[in-house]
C-alpha positions as CSV (number, residue, x, y, z in Angstrom):
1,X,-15.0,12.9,-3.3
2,X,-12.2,10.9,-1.5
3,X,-11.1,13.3,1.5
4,X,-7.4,13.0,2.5
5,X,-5.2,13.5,5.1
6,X,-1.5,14.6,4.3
7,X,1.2,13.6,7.2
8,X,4.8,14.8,7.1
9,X,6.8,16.3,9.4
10,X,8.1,18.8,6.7
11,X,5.8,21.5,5.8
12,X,6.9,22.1,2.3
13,X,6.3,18.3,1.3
14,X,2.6,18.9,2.7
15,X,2.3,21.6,1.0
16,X,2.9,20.3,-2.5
17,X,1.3,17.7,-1.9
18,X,-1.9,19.5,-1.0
19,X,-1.3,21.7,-4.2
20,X,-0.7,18.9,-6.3
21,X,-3.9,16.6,-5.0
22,X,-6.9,19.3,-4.8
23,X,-6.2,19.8,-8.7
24,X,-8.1,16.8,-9.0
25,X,-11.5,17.1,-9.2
26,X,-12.5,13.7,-6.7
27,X,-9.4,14.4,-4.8
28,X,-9.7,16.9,-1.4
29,X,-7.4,17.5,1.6
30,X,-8.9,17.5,5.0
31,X,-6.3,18.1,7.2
32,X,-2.9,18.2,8.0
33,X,-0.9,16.9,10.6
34,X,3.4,17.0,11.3
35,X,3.6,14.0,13.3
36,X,2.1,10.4,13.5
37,X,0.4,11.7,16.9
38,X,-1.5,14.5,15.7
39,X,-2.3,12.5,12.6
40,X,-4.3,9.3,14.9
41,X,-6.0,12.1,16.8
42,X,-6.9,14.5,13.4
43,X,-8.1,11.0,11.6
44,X,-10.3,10.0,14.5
45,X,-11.6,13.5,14.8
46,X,-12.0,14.1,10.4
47,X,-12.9,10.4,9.3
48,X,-10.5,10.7,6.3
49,X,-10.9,8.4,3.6
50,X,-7.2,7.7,3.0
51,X,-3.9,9.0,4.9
52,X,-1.4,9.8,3.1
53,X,1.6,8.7,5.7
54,X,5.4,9.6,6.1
55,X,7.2,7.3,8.1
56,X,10.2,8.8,10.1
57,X,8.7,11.4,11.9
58,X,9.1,12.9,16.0
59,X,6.9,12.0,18.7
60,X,5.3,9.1,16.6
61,X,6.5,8.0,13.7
62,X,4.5,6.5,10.9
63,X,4.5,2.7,11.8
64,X,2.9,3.5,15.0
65,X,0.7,5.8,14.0
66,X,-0.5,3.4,11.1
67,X,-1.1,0.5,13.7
68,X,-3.0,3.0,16.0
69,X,-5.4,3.9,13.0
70,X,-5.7,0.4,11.9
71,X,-7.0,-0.8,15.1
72,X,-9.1,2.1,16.2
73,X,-10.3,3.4,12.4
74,X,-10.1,0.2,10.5
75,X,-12.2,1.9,7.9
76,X,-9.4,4.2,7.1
77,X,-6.9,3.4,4.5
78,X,-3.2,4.3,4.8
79,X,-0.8,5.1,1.6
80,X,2.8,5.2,3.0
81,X,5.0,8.1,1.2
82,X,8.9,6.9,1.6
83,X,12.1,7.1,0.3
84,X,14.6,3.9,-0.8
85,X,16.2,4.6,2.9
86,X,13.0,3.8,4.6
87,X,12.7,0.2,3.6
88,X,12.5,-1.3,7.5
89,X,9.9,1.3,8.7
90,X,7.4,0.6,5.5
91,X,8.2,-3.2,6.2
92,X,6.5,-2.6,9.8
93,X,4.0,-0.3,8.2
94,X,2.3,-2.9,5.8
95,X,2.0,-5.4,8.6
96,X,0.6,-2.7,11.0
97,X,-1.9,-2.3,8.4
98,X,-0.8,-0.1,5.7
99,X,-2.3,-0.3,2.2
100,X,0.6,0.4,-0.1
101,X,3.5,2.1,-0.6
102,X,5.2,4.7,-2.7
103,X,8.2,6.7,-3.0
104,X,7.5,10.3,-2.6
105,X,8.6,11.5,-5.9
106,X,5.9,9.3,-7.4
107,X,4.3,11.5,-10.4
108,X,0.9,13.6,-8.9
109,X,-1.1,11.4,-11.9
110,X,0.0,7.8,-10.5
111,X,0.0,8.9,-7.2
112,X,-3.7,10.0,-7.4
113,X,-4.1,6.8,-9.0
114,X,-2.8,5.0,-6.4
115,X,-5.2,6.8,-3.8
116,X,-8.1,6.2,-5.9
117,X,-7.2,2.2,-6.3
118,X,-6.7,2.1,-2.4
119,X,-10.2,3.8,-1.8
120,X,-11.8,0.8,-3.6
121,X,-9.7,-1.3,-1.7
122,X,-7.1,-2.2,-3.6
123,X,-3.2,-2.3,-2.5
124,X,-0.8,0.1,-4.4
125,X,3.2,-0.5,-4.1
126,X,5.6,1.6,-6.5
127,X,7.6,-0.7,-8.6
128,X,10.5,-2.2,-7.3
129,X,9.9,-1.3,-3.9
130,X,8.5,-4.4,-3.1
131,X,11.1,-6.9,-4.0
132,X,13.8,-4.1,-2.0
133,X,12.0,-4.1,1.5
134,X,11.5,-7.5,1.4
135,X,14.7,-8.7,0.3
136,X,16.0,-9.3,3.3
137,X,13.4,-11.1,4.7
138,X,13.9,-14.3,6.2
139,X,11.8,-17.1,5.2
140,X,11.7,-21.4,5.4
141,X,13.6,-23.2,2.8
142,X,10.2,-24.7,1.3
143,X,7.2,-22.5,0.1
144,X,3.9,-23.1,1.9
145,X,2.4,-26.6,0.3
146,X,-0.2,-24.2,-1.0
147,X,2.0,-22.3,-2.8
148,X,3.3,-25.1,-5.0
149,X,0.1,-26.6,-5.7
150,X,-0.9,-22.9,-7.1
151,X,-1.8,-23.2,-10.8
152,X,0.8,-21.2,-13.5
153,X,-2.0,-18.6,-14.2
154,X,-2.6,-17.9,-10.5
155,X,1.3,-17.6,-10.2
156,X,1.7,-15.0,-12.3
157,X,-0.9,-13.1,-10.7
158,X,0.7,-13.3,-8.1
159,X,3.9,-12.0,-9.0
160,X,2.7,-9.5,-10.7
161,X,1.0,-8.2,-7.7
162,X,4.4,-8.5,-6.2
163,X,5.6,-5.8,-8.5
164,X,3.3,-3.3,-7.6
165,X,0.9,-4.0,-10.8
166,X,-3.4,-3.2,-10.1
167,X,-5.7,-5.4,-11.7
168,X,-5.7,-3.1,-14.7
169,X,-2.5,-3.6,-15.6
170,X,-2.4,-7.7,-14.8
171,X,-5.3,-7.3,-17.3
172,X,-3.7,-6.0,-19.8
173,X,-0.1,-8.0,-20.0
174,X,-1.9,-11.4,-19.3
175,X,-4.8,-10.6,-21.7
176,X,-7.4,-11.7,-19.6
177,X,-10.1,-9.1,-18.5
178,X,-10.1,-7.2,-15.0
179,X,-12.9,-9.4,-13.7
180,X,-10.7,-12.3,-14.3
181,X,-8.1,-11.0,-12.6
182,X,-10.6,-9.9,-9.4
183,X,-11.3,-13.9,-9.5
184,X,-7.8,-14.8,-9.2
185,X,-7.1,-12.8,-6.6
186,X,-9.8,-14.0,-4.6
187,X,-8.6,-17.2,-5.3
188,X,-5.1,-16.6,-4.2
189,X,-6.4,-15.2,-0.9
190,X,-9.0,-18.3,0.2
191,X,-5.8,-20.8,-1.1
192,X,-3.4,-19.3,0.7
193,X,-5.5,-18.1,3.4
194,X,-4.7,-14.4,3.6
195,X,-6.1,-11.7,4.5
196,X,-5.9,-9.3,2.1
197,X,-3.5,-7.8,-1.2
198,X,-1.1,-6.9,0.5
199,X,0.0,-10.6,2.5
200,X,-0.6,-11.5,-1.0
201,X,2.5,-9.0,-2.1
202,X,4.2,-10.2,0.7
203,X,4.3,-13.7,-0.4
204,X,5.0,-13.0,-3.4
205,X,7.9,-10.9,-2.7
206,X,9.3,-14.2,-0.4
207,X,8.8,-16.7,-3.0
208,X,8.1,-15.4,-6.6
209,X,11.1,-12.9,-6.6
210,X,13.3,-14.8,-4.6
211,X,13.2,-18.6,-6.3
């Protein structure tokens, strides 16, 4: 059972998203909290498995709130919830630590997909979101040397990680099997020395999308 814990500051948003989630039978909420304050303390206190975060909220918003979890509960995972006007604050959240992204109106299907991927550790954006937040995004005229010397395959891993795809679906449109995939990522991580999926996305979004 992955245990969650819904953080909005509007109450009707939490509570479809609580009715939505506990229809699924690994899916159940844990706790609620209205603002990123109340959400550090309830996740310290509850030991969710994944946070399901908003990011403009009053007292603390989300992007503070995610960097307070991710260095005192490292364990626990954090699934921004936005809107297309929240590009800057989700931006701050995935390099406070976030896990992924998606826009609020994501299906209750993809988005308990989305939770499930980022339990096992896996990064979740919603497509197109990526190349938005990022677009602005200054960066050096030249890729990384690593980058270049990055073979075609591992490219197109990487960009489509960039759009927001899991390992499943890179599976599927490059033909190759998931454990492939797994082994390119790892790949893309130790070459470009990176910490995780989601520097990978961001690199991606600088480079892949952009040249």
């Amino acid at each position: 059972m992955i245990r969650l814990l819904l953080v909005d500051d509007q109450g009707i948003i939490r509570e479809g998203l609580r009715s939505l989630l506990e229809t699924k039978s690994d899916l159940t909420v844990v706790g609620e909290a209205e603002n990123g304050k109340a959400a550090v303390e309830l996740a310290l206190s509850l030991q969710p498995d994944v946070v399901l975060m908003d990011v403009r909220m009053p007292i603390m918003d989300g992007v503070a709130a995610t960097r307070a979890l991710t260095e005192r509960a490292p364990d626990i995972k954090v699934l921004v919830l936005t809107t297309f006007d929240d590009d800057e604050y989700v931006t701050q959240a995935l390099r406070c630590g976030a896990k992924g992204y998606l826009l609020k109106d994501t299906p209750s299907a993809e988005l308990a997909d989305a939770i499930r991927a980022i339990h096992r550790g896996y990064t979740q954006f919603g497509p197109g979101l990526v190349e938005k937040a990022f677009s602005g995004t200054p960066a050096p005229e030249e890729p990384p040397e690593a980058y270049t010397q990055l073979t075609p395959r591992e490219q197109e891993v990487l960009q489509l990680i960039a759009t927001g795809c899991s390992n499943r679906e890179i599976a599927e449109q490059l033909y190759i099997s998931e454990r492939t995939v797994k082994n390119h990522v790892n790949s893309l991580l130790r070459r470009l020395h990176l910490r995780d999926r989601t520097q990978v996305a961001i690199l991606a979004a600088k480079w892949s999308l952009r040249h």
